[in-house]
N, CA, C and O atoms as a DFTB+ gen file, in Angstrom:
296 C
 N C O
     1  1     -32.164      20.047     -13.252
     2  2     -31.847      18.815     -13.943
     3  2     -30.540      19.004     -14.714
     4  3     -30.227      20.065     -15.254
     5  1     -29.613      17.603     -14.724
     6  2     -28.435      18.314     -15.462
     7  2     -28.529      17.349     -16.675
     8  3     -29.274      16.372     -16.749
     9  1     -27.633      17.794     -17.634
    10  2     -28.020      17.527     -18.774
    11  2     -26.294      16.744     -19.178
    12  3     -26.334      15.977     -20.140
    13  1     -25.496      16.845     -18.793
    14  2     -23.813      16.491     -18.887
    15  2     -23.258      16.268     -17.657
    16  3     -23.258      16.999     -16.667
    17  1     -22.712      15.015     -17.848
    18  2     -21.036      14.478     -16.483
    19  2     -20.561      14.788     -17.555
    20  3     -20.721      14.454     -18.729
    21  1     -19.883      15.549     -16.945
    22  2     -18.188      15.781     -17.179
    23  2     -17.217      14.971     -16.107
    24  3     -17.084      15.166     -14.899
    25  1     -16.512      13.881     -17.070
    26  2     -15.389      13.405     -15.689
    27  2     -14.373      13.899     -16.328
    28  3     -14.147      14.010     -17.533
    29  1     -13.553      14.295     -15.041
    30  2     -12.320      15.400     -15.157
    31  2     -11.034      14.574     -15.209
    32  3     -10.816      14.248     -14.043
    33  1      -9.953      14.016     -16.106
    34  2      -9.092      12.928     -15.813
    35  2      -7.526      13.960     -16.097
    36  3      -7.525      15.132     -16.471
    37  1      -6.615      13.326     -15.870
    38  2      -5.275      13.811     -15.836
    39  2      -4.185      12.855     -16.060
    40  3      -3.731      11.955     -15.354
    41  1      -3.884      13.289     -17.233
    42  2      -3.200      12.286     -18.154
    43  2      -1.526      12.083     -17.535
    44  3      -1.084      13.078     -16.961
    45  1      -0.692      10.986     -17.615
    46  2       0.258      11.255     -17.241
    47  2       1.187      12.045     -18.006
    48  3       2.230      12.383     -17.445
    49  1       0.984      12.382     -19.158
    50  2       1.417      13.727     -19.995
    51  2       1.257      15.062     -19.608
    52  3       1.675      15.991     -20.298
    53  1       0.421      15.276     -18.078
    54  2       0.149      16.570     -17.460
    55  2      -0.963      17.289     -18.191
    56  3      -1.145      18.498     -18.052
    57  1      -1.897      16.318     -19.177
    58  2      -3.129      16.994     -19.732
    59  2      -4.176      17.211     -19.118
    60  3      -4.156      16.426     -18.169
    61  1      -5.362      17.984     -19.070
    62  2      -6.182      17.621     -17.834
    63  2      -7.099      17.259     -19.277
    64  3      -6.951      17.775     -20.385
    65  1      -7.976      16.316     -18.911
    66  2      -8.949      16.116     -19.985
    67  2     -10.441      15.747     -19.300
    68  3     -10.784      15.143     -18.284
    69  1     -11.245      16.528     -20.551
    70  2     -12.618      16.597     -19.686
    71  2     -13.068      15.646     -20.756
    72  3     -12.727      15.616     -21.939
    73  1     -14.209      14.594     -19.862
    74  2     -14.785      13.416     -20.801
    75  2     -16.328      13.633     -20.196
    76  3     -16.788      13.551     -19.057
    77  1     -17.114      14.060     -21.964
    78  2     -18.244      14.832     -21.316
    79  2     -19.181      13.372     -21.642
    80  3     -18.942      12.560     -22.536
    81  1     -20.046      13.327     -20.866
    82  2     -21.298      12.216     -21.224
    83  2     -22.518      12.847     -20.871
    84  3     -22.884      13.302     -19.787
    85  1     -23.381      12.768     -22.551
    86  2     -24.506      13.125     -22.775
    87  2     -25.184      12.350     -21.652
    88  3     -25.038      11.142     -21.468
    89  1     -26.258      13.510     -20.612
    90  2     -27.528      12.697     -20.179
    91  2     -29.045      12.798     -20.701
    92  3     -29.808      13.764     -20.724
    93  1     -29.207      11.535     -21.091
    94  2     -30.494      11.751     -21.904
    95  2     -31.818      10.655     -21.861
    96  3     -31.993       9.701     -22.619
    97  1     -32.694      11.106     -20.723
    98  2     -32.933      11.982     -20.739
    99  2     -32.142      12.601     -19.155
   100  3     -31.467      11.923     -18.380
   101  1     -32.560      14.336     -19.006
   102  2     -31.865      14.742     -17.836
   103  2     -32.296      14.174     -16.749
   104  3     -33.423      13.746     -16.498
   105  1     -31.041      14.192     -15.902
   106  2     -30.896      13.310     -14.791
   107  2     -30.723      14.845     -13.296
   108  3     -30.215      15.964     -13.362
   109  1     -31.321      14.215     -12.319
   110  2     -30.997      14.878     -10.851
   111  2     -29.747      15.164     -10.370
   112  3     -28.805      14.718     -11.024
   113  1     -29.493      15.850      -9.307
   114  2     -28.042      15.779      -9.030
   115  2     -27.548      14.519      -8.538
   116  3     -26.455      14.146      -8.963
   117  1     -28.332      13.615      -7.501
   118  2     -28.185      12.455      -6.812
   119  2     -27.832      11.302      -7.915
   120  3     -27.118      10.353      -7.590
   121  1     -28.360      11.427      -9.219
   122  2     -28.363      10.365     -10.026
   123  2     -27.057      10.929     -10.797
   124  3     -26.143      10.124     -10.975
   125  1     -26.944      11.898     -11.142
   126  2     -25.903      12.187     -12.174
   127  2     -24.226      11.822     -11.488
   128  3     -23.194      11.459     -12.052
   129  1     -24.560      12.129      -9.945
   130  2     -23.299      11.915      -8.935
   131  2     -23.108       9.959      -9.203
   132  3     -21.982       9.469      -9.294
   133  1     -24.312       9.142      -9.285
   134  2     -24.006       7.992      -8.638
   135  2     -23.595       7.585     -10.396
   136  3     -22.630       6.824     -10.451
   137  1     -24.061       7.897     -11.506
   138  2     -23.428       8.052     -12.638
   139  2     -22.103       7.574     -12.877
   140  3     -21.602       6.567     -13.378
   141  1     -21.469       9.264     -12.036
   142  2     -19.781       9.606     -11.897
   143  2     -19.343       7.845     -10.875
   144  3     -18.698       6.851     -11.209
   145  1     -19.777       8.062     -10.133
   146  2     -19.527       7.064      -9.566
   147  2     -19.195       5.219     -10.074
   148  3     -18.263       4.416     -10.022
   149  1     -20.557       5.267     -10.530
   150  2     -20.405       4.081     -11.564
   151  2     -19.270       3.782     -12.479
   152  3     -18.603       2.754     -12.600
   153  1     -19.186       5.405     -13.351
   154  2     -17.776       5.129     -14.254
   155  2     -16.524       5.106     -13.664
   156  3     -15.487       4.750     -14.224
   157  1     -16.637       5.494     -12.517
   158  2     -15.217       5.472     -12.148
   159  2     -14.858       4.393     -11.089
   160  3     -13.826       4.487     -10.425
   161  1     -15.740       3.359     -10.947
   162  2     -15.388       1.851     -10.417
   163  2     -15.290       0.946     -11.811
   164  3     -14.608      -0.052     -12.045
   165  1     -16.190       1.644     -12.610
   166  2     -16.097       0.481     -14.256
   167  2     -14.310       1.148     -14.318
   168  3     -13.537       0.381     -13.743
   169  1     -13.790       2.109     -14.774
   170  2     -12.590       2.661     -15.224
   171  2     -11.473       3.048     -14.450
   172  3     -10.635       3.794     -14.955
   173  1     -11.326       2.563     -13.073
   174  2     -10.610       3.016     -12.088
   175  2      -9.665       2.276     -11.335
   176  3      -9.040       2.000     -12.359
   177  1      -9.069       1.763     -10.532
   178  2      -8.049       1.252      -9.275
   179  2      -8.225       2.129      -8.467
   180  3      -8.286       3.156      -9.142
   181  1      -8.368       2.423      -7.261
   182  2      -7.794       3.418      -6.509
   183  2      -7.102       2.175      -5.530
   184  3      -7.401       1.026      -5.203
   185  1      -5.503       3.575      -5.166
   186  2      -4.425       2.751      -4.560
   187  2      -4.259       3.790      -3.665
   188  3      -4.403       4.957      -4.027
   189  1      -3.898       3.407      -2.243
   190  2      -3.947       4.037      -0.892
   191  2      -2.319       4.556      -0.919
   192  3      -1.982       5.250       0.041
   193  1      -1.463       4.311      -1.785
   194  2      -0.013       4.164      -1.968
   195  2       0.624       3.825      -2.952
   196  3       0.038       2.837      -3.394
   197  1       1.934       4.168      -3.896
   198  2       2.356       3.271      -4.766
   199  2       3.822       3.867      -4.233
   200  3       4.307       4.992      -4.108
   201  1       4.309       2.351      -3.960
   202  2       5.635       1.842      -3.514
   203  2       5.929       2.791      -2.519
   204  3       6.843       3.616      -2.529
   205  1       5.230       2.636      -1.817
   206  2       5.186       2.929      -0.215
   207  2       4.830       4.879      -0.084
   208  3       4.515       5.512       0.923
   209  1       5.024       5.345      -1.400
   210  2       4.693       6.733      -1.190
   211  2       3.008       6.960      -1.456
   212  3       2.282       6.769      -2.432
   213  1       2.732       7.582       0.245
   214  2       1.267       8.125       0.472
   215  2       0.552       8.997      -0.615
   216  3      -0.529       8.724      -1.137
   217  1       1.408      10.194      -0.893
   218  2       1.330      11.235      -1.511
   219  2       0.451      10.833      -3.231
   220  3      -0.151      11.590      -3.993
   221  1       0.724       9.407      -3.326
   222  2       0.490       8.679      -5.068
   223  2      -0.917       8.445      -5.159
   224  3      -1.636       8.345      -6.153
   225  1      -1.239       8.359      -3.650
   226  2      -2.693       7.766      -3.493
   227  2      -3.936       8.618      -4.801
   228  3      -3.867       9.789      -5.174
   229  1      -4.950       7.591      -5.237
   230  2      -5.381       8.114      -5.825
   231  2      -6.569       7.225      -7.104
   232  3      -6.434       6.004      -7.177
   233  1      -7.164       7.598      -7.610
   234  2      -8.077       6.579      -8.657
   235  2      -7.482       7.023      -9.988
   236  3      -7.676       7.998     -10.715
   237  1      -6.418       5.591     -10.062
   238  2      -5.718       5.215     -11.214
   239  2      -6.413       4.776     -12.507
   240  3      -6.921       3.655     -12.481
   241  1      -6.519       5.556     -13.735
   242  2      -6.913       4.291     -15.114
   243  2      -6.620       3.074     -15.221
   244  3      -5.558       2.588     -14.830
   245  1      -7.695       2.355     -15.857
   246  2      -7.214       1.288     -15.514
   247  2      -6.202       1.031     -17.079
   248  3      -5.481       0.079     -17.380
   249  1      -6.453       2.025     -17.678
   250  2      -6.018       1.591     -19.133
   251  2      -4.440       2.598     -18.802
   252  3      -4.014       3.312     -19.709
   253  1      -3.728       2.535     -17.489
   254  2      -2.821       3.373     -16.819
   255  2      -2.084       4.229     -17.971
   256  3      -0.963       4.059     -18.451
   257  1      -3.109       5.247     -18.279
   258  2      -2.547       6.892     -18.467
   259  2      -2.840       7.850     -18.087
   260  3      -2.629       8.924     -18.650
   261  1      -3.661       7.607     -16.541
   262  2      -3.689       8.810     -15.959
   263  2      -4.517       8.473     -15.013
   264  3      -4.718       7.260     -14.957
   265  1      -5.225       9.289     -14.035
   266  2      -5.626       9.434     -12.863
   267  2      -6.976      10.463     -12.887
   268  3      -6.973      11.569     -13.429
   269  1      -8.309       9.764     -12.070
   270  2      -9.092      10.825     -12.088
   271  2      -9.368      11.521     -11.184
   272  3      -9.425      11.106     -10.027
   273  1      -9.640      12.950     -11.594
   274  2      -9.431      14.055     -10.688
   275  2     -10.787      14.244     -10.250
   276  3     -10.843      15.009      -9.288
   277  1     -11.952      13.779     -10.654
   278  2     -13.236      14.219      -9.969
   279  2     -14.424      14.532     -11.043
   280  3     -14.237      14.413     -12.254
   281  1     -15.537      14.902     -10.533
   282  2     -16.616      14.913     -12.124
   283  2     -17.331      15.893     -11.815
   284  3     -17.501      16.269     -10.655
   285  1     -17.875      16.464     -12.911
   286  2     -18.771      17.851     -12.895
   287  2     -20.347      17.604     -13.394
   288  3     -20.635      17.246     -14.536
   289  1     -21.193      17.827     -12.466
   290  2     -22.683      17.802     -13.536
   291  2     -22.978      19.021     -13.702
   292  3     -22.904      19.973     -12.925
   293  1     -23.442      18.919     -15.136
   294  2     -23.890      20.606     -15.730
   295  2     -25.574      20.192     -16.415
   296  3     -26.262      21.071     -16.935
């Protein structure tokens, strides 16, 4: 059972920042994943491209200062 998401974000300042969310009570791996998931359609864009470069692709903030890199359950 995990007990913390950690979503992993990356600031456009080159910070990596971990945003931990208490689970309470503990949650499965399947639930803690669809969790990550949830927050990052509530807090996200993802863009296949920006201004024609592939390489940008990615799930943008929507509050645009950074980009998320992926989530951890512990």
């Amino acid at each position: 059972m995990f007990k913390t998401l950690t979503i992993l974000l990356l600031s456009f300042k080159g910070e990596m920042i971990m945003h931990h969310i208490t689970l309470d009570p503990p949650v499965d791996l399947l639930t803690c994943s669809a969790m990550a998931d949830e927050w990052r359609d509530k807090n996200t864009t993802h863009f296949w491209e920006i201004g024609g470069d592939i390489s940008k692709q990615g799930f943008y903030l929507n509050d645009a200062s950074g980009t998320m890199q992926g989530h951890i359950c512990q």
